[in-house]
VOTORDREN-952940 format. One line per field, with one value per residue (C-alpha): residue number from 1; residue in three letters; z, y, x. Coordinates in Angstrom, 1 decimal. Each point is the difference from the previous one (the first is absolute). Example, Ala and Ser with C-alpha at 12.3 -4.5 7.8 and 13.67 -1.06 7.14 Angstrom:
2
seq	[1, 2]
type	[ala, ser]
z	[7.8, -0.7]
y	[-4.5, 3.4]
x	[12.3, 1.4]
END
This chain:
347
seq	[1, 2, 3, 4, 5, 6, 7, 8, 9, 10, 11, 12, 13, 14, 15, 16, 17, 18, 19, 20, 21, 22, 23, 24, 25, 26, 27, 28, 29, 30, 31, 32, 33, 34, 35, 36, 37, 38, 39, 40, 41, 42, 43, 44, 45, 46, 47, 48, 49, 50, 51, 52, 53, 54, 55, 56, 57, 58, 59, 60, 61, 62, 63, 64, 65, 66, 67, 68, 69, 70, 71, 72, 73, 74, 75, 76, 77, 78, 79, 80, 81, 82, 83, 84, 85, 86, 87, 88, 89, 90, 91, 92, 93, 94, 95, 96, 97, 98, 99, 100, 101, 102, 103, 104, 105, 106, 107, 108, 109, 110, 111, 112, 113, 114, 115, 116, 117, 118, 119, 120, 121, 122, 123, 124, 125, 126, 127, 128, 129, 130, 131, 132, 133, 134, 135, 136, 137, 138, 139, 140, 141, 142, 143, 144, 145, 146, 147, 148, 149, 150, 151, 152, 153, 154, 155, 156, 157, 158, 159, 160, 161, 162, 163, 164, 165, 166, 167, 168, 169, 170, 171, 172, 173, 174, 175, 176, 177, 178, 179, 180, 181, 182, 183, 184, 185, 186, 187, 188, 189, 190, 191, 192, 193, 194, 195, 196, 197, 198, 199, 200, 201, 202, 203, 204, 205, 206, 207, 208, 209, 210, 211, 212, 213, 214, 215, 216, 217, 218, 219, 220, 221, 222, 223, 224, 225, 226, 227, 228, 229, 230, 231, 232, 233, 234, 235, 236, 237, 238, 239, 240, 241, 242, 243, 244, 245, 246, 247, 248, 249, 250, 251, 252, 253, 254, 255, 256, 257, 258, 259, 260, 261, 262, 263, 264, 265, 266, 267, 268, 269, 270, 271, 272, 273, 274, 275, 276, 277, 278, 279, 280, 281, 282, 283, 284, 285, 286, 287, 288, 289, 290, 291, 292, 293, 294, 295, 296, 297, 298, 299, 300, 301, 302, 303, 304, 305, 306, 307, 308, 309, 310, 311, 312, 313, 314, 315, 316, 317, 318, 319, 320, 321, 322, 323, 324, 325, 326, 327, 328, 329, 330, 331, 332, 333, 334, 335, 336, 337, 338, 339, 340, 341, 342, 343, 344, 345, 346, 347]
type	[unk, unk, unk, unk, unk, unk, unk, unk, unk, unk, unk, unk, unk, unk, unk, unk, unk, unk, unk, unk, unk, unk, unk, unk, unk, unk, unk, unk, unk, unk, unk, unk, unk, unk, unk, unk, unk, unk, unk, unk, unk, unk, unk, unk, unk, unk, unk, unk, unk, unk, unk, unk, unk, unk, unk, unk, unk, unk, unk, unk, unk, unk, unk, unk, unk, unk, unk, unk, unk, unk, unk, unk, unk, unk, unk, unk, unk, unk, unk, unk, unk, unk, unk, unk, unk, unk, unk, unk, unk, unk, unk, unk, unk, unk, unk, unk, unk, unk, unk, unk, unk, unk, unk, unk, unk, unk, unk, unk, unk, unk, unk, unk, unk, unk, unk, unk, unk, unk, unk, unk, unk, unk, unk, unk, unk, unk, unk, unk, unk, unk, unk, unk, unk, unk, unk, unk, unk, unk, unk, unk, unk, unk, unk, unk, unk, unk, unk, unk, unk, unk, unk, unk, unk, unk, unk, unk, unk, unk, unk, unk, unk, unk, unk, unk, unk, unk, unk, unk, unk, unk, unk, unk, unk, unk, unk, unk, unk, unk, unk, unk, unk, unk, unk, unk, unk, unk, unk, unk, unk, unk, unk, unk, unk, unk, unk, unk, unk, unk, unk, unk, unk, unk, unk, unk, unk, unk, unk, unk, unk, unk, unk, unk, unk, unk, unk, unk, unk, unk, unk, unk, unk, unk, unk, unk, unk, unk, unk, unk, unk, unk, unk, unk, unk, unk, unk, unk, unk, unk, unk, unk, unk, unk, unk, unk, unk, unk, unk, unk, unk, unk, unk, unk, unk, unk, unk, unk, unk, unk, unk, unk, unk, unk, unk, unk, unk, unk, unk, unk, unk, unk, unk, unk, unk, unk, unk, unk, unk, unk, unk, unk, unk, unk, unk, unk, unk, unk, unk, unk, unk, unk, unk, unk, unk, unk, unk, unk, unk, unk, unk, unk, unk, unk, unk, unk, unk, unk, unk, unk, unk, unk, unk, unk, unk, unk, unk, unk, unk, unk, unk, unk, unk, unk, unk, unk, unk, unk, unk, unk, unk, unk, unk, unk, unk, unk, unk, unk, unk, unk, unk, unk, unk, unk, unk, unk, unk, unk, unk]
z	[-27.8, 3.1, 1.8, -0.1, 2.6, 0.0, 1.4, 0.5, -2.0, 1.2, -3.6, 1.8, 1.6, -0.3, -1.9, 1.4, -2.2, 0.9, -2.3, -0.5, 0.9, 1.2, 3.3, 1.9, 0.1, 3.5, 1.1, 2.7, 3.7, -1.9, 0.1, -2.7, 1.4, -1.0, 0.8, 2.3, 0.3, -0.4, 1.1, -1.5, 1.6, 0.6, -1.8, -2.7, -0.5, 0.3, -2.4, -2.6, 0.5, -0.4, -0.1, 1.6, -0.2, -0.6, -1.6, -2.3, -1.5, -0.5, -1.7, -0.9, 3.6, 2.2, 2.5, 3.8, 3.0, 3.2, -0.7, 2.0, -2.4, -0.1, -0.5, -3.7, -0.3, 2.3, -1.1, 1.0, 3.3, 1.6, 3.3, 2.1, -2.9, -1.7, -3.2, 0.8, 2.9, 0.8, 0.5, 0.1, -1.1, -0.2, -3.1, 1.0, 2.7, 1.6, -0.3, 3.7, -0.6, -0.9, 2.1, 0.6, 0.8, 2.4, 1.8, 0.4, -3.2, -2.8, -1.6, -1.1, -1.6, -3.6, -0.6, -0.3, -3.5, -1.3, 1.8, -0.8, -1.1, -1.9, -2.3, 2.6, -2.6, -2.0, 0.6, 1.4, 1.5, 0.7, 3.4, -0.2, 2.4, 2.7, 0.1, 0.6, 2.6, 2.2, -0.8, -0.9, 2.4, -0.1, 0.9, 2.0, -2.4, 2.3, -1.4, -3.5, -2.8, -0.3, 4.2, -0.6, -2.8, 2.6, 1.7, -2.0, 0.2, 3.8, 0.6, -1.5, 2.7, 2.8, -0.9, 0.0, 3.2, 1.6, -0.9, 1.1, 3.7, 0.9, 3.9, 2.1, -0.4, -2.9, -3.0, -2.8, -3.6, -3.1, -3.2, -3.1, 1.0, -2.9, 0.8, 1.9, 1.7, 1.1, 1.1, 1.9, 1.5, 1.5, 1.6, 1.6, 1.8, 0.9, 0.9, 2.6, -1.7, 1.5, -2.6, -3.3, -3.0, -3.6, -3.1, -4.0, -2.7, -0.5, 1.5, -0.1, 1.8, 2.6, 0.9, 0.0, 2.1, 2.5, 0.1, 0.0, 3.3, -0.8, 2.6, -2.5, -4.0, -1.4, -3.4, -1.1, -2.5, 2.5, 2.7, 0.7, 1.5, 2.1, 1.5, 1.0, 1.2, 2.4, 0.9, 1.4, 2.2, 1.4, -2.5, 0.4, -2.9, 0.2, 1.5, -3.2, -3.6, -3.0, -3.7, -1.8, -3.5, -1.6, -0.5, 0.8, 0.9, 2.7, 1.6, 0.2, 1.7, 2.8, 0.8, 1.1, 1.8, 2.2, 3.3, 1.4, 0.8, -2.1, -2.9, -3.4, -1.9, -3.7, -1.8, -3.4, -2.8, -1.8, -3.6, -1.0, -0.1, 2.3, 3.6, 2.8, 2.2, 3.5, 2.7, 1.7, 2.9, 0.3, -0.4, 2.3, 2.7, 0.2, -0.2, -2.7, -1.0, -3.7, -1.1, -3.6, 0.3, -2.9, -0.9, 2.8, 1.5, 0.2, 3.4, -0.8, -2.9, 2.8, 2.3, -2.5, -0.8, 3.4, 0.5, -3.0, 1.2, 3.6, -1.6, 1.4, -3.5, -2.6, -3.0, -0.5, 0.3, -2.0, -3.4, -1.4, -3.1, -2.2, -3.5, -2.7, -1.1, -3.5, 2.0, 0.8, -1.0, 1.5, 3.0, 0.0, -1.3, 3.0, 2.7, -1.4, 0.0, 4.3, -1.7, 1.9, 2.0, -0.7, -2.9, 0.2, -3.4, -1.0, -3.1]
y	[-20.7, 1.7, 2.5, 3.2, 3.4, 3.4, 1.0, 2.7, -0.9, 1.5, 0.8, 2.0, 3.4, 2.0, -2.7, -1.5, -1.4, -1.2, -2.8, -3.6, -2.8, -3.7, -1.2, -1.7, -3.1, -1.8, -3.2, -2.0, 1.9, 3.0, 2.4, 1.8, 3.1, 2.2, 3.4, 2.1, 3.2, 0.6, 3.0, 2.3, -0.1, 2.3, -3.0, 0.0, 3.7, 0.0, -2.8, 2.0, 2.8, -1.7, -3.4, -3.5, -2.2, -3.4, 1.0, 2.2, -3.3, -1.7, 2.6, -0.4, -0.6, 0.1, 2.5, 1.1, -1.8, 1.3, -2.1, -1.9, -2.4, -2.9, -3.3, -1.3, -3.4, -2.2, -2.1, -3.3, -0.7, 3.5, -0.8, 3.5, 1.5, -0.9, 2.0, 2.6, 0.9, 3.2, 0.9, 2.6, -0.8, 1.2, 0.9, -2.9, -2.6, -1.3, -3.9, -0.8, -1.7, 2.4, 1.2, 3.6, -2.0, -2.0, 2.9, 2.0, 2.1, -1.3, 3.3, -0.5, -3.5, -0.1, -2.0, 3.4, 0.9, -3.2, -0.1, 3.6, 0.6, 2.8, 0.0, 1.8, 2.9, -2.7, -1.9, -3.5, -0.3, -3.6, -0.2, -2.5, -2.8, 1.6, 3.2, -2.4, -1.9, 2.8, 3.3, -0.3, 0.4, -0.6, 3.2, 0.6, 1.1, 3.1, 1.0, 2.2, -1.6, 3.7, 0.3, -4.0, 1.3, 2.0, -3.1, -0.2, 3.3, 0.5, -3.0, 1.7, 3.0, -2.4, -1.1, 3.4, 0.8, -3.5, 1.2, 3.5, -0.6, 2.6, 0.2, 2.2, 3.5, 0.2, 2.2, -1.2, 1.6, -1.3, 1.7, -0.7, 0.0, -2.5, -3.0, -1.7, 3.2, 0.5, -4.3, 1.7, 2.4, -2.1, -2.5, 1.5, 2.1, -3.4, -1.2, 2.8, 2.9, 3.0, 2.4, -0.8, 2.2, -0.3, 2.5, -0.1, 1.7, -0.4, 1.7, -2.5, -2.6, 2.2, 0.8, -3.9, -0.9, 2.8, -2.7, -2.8, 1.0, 2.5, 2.9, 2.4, -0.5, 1.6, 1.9, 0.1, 2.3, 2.7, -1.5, -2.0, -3.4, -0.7, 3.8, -0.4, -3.8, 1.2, 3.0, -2.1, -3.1, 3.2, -0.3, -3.8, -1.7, -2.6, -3.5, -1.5, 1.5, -2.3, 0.5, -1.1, 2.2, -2.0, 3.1, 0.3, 3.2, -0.6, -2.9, 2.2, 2.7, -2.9, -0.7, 4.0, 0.0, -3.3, 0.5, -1.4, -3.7, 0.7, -2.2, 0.3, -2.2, 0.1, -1.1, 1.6, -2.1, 2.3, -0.6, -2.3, 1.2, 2.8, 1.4, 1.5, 1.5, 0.0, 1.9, -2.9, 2.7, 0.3, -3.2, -1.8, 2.7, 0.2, -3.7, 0.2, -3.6, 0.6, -2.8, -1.2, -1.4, -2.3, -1.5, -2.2, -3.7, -1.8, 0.6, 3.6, -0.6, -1.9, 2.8, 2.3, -1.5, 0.0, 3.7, 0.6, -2.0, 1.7, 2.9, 1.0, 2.1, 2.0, -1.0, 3.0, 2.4, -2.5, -0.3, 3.1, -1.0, -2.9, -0.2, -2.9, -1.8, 1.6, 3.2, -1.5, 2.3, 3.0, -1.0, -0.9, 3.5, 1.5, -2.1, 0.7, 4.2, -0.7, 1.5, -3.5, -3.0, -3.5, -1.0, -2.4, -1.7, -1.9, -2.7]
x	[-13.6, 1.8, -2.2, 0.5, 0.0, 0.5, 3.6, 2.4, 3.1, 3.7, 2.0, 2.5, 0.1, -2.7, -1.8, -2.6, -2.8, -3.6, -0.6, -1.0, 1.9, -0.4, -1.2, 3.2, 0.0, 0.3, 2.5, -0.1, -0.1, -1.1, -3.1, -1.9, -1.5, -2.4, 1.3, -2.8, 1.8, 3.4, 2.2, 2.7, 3.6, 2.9, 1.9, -2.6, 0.8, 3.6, -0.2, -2.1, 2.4, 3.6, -0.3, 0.1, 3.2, -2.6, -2.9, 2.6, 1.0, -3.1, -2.1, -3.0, -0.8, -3.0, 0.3, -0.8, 0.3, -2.8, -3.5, -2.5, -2.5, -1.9, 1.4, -1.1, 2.3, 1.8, 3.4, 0.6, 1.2, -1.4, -1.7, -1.2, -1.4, -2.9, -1.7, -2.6, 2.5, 0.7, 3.6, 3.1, 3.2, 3.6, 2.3, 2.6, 0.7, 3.2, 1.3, -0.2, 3.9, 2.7, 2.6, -1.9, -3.3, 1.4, 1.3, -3.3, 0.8, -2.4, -0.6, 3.6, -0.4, 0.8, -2.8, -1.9, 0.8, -0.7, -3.9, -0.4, -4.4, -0.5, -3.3, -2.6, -0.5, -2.2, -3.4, 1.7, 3.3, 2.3, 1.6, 3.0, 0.1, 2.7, -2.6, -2.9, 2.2, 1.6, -2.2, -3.7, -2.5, -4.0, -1.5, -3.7, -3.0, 0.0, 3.4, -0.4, 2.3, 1.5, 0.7, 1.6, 2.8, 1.3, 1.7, 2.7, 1.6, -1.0, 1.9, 2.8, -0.7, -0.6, 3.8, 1.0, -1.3, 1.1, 3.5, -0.2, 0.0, -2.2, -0.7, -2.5, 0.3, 2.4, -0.1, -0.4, 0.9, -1.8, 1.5, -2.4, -3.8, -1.1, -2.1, 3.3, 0.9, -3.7, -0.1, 3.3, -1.6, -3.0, 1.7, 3.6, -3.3, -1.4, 3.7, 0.1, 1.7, -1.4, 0.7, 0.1, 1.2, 0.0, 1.2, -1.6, 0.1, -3.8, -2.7, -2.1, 2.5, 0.5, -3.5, -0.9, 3.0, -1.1, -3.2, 2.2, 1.3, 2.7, 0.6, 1.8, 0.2, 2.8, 0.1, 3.4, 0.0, -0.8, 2.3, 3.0, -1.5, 3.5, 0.3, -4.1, 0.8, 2.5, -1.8, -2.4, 2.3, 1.9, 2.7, 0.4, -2.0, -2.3, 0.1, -0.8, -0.7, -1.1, 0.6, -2.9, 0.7, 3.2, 2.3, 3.7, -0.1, -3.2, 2.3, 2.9, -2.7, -1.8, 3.5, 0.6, -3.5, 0.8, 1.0, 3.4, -0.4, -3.4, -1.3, -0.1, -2.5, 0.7, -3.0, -0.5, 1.9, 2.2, 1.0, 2.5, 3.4, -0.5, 2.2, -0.5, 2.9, -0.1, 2.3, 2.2, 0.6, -3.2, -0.9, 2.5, 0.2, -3.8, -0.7, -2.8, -1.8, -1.0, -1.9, -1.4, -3.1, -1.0, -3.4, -1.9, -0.1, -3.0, -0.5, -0.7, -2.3, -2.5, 0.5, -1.0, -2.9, -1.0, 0.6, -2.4, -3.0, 0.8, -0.6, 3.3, 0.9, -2.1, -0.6, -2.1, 3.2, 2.5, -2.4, -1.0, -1.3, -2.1, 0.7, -0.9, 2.7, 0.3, 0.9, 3.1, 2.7, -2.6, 0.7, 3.7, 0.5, -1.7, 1.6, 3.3, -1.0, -1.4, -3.6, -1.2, 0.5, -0.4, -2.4, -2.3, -0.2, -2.9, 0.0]
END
C-alpha cells in the first residue's frame, strides 16, 4: 500500500485544498525530503489569485516551491547527499548544455519547465535529479529550516541586484516593499547605494522596509511616487529603480522615475498577455537601459545561501508569520491583502 501525507492540493484558482495524498515516489538521482518548514511566495499568491500556465494543466497538483527539510530517501546514483542530511533546494535546475547555458544564461534554459518542484506545501517533497545536480545545498545545523527556504527566492534578488549595476552612492528606487522588494532593499544598501527609497500600498511594508534599510517609504495613495522621486535627485530621477510588484502600469512609472542614462530593472512578472508603453523620445534621447530580470543561476542560489548564514539579511523582517499547514489558504489570503510577509508553513 502507498504511503500516504498530508498536502495542499492546487484545483485551480482560488482552490487550494489541504488533503491526503501519496508520498512521491523517488527515481534514480532523486531525493525524497522531508519538508522542515516551507514558505509562502509572491508566485504562490499570484498563482492562487489568477493562475499558473503549468500547474493549470495538471490539476490536482501539489503546490509551493520555498522549503528547507531533511533528507528521507536517496535514488540511485546520488553521491553528496546522504539521508538524515539536511538541505535547501531550488524550484528548478538548468541542463548545463543548451545554447543559453553555454553562454552564462542558465536561468533561460528550457530545461526549467520540465525540472520544475513544486509539492513543499505538503509533509515530503521529490526533488528531480537536475535540482539535486545543479541547486541543492547541505545546510549547517546552526541554520533554522525556515531562515534556509529563503535561498531560493534571495537568489532570485541576488540576480536582480547582479543585474542592476548599482555603484557607490547611487539612488536606488525599489517600487513594491514585499519580501523581494524588502531582499531589494537590503542589499542595493549593501551594494553601495547611499540612499535608498521604496513606495507601498501597505502600512505595514512600508514600516518594515524603513528597517530593511529604506531612507524614505512612500505611500502612494497620499502622493505621487515619480513627482517625490524627482523631488528628491533634483529633478533627475534615480540611478537605478526596480520593479518588484508585476504591474504594467508600475513599469511604465520606474521608467518616468529613472534618470537619463539610468536603469530600469523590471522584476515583477506581469500577467500574460499584458503591455507596457514606453516614450521612444524619451527613451532614445535619454539613453535608458531597461532590463528584465528573470529567475536566478546557480551561482546566485550559493551566494544566497551564504548571505543568510552571514547573517547578511533578516529573516526576522522577511517572515511575519507561522501557520500549520491546514491554514494554508489563511495565509495566501493575507499575503495577497500585504496584512503580512512571508509565511512560514509547518507540516
Amino acid at each position: 500500500m502507498t504511503e500516504k501525507m498530508q498536502a495542499a492540493m492546487y484545483y485551480g484558482i482560488g482552490d487550494v485544498r489541504y488533503e491526503e495524498t501519496d508520498i512521491p515516489e523517488i527515481g534514480p538521482g532523486e531525493l525524497l525530503v522531508k519538508v522542515g518548514t516551507a514558505l509562502t511566495c509572491g508566485t504562490d499568491v499570484k498563482t492562487y489569485k489568477r493562475g499558473h500556465p503549468i500547474l493549470i494543466k495538471h490539476t490536482p497538483a501539489l503546490f509551493g516551491h520555498e522549503y528547507a527539510g531533511t533528507v528521507k530517501a536517496v535514488g540511485d546514483g546520488v553521491k553528496n547527499f546522504s539521508v538524515g542530511m539536511r538541505v535547501v533546494a531550488t524550484n528548478s535546475a538548468p541542463c548545463g548544455t543548451c545554447f543559453y547555458c553555454k553562454r552564462d544564461m542558465p536561468n533561460l534554459c528550457a530545461q526549467l519547465k520540465d525540472s520544475l518542484v513544486n509539492g513543499a506545501f505538503a509533509e515530503y517533497i521529490r526533488v528531480p535529479e537536475p535540482v539535486v545536480n545543479w541547486n541543492t545545498h547541505p545546510i549547517p545545523d546552526s541554520l533554522s529550516f525556515r531562515d534556509a527556504a529563503l535561498t531560493e527566492p534571495l537568489a532570485c534578488v541576488v540576480h536582480g541586484i547582479e543585474e542592476s549595476n548599482i555603484t557607490l552612492g547611487d539612488t536606488a528606487v525599489v517600487i513594491g516593499a514585499g519580501p523581494i522588494g524588502q531582499m531589494m532593499i537590503m542589499l542595493a544598501k549593501k551594494r553601495g547605494a547611499s540612499r535608498v527609497i521604496t513606495s507601498d500600498l501597505s502600512p505595514l511594508r512600508r514600516e518594515i522596509g524603513v528597517k530593511a534599510g529604506a531612507d524614505i517609504a512612500i505611500d502612494p495613495t497620499k502622493e505621487d511616487p515619480v513627482t517625490r522621486v524627482r523631488e528628491e535627485t533634483d529633478d533627475r530621477g534615480a540611478d537605478v529603480v526596480i520593479e518588484a510588484v508585476g504591474l504594467p502600469q508600475l513599469w511604465e512609472q520606474a521608467i518616468d522615475m529613472t534618470r537619463d542614462a539610468g536603469t530600469t530593472v523590471l522584476f515583477g512578472g506581469a500577467a500574460s498577455g499584458t503591455k507596457f508603453e514606453v516614450d521612444t523620445v524619451r527613451f532614445h534621447y535619454g539613453q535608458l537601459t531597461l532590463k528584465g530580470v528573470f529567475h536566478l543561476k546557480p551561482k546566485h542560489v550559493e551566494q544566497a545561501l551564504e548571505l543568510i548564514i552571514a547573517g547578511d539579511v533578516d529573516p526576522n523582517l522577511l517572515i511575519s508569520h507561522d501557520m500549520p499547514l491546514k491554514n494554508i489558504n489563511e495565509a495566501l489570503e493575507m499575503m495577497s491583502k500585504g496584512e503580512t510577509m512571508k509565511v512560514a508553513i509547518s507540516p
